[in-house]
C-alpha positions, -999 to +999 in steps of 0.1 A: +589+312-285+581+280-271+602+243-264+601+233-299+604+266-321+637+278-296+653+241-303+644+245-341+664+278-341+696+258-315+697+234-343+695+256-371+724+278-357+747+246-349+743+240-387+756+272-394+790+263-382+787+230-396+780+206-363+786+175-365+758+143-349+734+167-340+708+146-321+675+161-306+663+144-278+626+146-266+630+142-227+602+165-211+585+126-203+617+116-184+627+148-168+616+174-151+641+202-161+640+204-193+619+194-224+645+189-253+683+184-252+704+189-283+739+172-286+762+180-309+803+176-316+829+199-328+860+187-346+884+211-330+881+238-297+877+262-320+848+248-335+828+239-301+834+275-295+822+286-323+792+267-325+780+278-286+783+315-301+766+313-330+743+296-305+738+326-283+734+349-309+706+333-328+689+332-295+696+365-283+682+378-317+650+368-308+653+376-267+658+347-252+694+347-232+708+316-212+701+312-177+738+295-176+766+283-198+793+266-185+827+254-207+825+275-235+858+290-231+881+260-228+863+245-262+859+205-254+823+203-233+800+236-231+767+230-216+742+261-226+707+263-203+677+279-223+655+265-193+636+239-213+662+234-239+697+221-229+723+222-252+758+202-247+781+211-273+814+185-275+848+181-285+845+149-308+866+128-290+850+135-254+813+132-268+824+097-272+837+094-235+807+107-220+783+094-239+759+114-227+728+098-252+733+069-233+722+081-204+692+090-215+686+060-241+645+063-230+644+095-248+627+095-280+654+113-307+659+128-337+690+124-360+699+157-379+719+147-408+753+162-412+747+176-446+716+195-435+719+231-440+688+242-426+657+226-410+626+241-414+604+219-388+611+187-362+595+157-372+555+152-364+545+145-328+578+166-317 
């Protein structure tokens, strides 16, 4: 599974537990760690917890395991590392602290609408 199809599948599986501003970011031109990082906000700590499993277990289906995650278990930031796919998984209210899409405002990005239920492919040239 490559960049693309394994952030297809993060995206899909944060939908499942109904994440809210899911953003893709393309950042493989601005950094050298990662190809795609997907941001998304839960409305409680239950919910960014449940989002980071359903997560892992759409990616373990398949294989691919984390090489790190970090904050899962206290519920407001988790940051999940799939090697060229980094997921950071917020607590609404500290998403808005951070404001982690700031710091990379270069990076090309998709918006995943809220009411999406499944996406079947990222936009063209992704």
């Amino acid at each position: 599974m490559d960049a693309k199809e394994r952030v297809l599948c993060c995206v899909n599986a944060a939908l499942t537990r109904k994440a809210h501003n899911l953003v893709v970011m393309k950042v493989a031109a601005i950094s050298s760690f990662a190809d795609y990082f997907l941001v998304c906000s839960g409305a409680s700590d239950r919910q960014v917890k449940a989002l980071c499993s359903a997560i892992e277990e759409s990616l373990k289906k398949v294989g691919i395991v984390p090489l790190g995650i970090e904050g899962e278990k206290h519920g407001r930031w988790a940051l999940m590392d799939y090697d060229d796919v980094v997921i950071h998984v917020f607590l609404e209210p500290l998403r808005e602290f951070y404001d982690i899409e700031r710091l990379w405002a270069d990076a090309p990005r998709m918006i995943i609408p809220d009411d999406a239920s499944l996406i079947e492919e990222l936009a063209e040239g992704w």
